[in-house]
C-alpha positions as CSV (number, residue, x, y, z in Angstrom):
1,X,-2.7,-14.3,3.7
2,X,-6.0,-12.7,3.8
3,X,-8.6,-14.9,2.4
4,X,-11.3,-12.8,3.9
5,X,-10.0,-9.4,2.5
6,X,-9.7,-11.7,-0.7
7,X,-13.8,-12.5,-1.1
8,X,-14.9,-9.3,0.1
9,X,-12.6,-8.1,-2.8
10,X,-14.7,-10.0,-5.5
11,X,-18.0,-10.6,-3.5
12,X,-19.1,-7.0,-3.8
13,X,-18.7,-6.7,-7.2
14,X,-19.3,-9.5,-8.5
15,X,-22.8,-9.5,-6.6
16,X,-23.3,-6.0,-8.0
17,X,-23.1,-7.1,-11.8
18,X,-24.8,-10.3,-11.4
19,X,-27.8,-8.8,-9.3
20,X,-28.1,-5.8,-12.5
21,X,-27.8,-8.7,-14.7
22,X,-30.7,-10.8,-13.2
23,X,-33.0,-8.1,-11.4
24,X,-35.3,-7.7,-13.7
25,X,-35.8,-11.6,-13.7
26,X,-36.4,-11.7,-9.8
27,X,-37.8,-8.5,-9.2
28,X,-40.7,-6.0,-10.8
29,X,-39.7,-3.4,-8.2
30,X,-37.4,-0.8,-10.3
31,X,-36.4,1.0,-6.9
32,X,-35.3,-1.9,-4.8
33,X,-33.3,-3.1,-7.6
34,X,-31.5,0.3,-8.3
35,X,-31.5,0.7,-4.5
36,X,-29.8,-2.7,-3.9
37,X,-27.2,-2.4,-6.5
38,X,-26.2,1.1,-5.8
39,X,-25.5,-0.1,-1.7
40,X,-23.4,-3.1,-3.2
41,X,-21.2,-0.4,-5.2
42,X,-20.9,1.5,-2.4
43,X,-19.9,-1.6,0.3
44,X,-17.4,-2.2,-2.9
45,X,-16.0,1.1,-3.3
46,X,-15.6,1.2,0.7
47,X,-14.2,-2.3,0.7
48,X,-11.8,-1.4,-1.6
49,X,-10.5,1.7,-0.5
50,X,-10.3,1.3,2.9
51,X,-9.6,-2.4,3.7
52,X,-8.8,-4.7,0.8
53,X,-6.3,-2.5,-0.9
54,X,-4.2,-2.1,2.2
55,X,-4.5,-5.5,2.7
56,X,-3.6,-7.7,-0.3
57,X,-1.6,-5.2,-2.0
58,X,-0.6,-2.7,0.5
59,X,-1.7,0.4,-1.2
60,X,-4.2,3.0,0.0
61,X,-5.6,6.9,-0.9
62,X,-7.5,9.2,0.5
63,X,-8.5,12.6,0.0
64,X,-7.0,15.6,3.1
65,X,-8.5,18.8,3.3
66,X,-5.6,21.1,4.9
67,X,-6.6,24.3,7.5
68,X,-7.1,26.7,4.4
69,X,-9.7,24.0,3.1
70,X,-7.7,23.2,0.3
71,X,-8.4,19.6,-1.2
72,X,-5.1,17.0,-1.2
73,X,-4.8,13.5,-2.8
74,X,-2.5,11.6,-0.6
75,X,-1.5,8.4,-2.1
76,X,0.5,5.3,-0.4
77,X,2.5,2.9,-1.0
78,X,3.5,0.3,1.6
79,X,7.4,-0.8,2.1
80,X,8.0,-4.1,0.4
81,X,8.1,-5.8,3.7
82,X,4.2,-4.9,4.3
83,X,4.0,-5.9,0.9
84,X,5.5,-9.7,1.2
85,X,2.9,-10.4,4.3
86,X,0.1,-11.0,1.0
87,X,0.3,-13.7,-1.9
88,X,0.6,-12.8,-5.0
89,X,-2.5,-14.7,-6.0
90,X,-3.7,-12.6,-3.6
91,X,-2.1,-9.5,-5.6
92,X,-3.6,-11.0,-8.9
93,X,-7.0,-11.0,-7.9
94,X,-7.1,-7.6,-6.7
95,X,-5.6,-5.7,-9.8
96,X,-7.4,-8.2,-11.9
97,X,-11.1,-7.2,-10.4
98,X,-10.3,-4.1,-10.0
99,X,-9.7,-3.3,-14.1
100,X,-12.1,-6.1,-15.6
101,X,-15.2,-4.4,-13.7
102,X,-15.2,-0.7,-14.7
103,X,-15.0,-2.6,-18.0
104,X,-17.9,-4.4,-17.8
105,X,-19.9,-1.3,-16.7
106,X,-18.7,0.4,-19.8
107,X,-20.4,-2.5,-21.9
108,X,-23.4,-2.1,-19.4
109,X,-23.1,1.3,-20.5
110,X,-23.5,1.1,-24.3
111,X,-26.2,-2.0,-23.3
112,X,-27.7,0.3,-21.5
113,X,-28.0,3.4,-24.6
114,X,-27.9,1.0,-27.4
115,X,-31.3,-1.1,-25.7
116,X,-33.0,2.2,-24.4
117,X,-33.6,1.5,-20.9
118,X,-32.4,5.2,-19.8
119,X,-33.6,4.2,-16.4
120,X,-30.7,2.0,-15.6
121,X,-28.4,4.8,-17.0
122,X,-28.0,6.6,-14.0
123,X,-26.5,3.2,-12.2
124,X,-24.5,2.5,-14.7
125,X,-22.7,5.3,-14.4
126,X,-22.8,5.3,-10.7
127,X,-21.3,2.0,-11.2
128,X,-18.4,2.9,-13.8
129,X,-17.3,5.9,-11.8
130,X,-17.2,4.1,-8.1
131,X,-15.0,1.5,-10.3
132,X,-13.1,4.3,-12.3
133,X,-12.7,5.9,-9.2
134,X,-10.8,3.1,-7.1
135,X,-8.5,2.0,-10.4
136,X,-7.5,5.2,-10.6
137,X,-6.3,5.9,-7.0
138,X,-4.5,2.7,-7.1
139,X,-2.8,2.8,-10.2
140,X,-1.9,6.5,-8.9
141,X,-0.5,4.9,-5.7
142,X,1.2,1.9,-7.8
143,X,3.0,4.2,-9.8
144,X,4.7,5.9,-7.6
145,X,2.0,8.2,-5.5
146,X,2.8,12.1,-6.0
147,X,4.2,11.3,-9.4
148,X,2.5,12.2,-12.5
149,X,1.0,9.4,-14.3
150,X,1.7,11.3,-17.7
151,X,5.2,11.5,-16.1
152,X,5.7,8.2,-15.4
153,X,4.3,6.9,-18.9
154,X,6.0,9.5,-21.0
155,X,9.7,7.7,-19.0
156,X,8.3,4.3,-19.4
157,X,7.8,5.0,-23.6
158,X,11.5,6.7,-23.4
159,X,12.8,3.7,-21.8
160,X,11.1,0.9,-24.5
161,X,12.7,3.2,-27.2
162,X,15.9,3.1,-25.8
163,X,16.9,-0.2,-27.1
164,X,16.1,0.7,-30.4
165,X,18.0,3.7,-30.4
166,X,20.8,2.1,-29.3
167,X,20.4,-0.6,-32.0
168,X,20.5,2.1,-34.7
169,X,23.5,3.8,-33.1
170,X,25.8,0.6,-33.4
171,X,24.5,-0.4,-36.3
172,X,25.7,3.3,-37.7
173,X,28.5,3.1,-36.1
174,X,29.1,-0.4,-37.5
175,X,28.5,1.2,-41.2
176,X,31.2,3.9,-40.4
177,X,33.8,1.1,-39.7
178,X,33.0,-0.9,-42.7
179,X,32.8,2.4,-44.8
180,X,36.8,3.9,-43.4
181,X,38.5,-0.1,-44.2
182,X,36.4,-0.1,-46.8
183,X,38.4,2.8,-48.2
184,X,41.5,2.7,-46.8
């Protein structure tokens, strides 16, 4: 159990959205409030990458430039023995922060145009793409790592219409049996 790992997780970003919320309450200083959320982003993106994805769901990436200076994604997956060392609560929590937050900094996002104030718009997108950034890499290393998302959902749609074409297939073959004693 990592109940540490666990609030770090949630503390960063949940203190990033509540301090944007409530800066403007507290605070006449545009620059220490742009300054102070953009560090909490980045202790969360950090946090998330580096530590609590290892940790509670045993998954990391990284980026590995080679000799050549050619730019590689590496992404990990644990065994399922590293895995079993973390809850599933614990497992909950992670996936469930990490794809309700780029959400809400999407609504900040239209918030943001639809309201006017263009000065928050460059942390608002700071925020959606730190988020953006760490959902991706993880649902890249959940799914299987080098394997191509597009891959990977194109089998999954092939394997939810199996059913059905074997449900039309034995239902035509049942019609072919009714229709031979039908005229025989």
């Amino acid at each position: 159990r990592h109940p540490l790992a666990t609030f770090f997780h949630l503390f960063f970003r949940v203190s990033a959205i509540i301090t944007y919320l409530l800066c403007d309450w507290f605070s006449n200083s545009f620059v220490a409030c742009f300054v102070t959320i953009l560090l909490l982003l980045a202790f969360d993106f950090w946090s998330v990458k580096n530590v609590t994805g290892r940790l509670l769901v045993g998954l990391r990436w990284w980026n590995q430039i080679d000799e050549d200076g050619k730019s590689h994604w590496v992404f990990e997956a644990k065994e399922a023995p590293t895995i079993a060392a973390s809850t599933e609560a614990e497992a909950r929590i992670f996936w469930l922060g990490l794809i309700i937050c780029p959400v809400i900094w999407t609504v900040f996002l239209f918030s943001t145009l639809f309201s006017l104030k263009l000065k928050w718009l460059a942390l608002v997108i700071a925020g959606i793409s730190l988020q953006t950034a760490n959902l991706y890499g993880y649902i890249h290393c959940k799914l299987g790592g080098q394997k191509s998302i597009s891959r990977v959902t194109s089998r999954f749609f092939v394997t939810a219409d199996a059913p059905k074409r074997q449900t039309r297939r034995i239902s035509e073959d049942h019609i072919e049996e009714h229709g031979k004693t039908g005229t025989n």
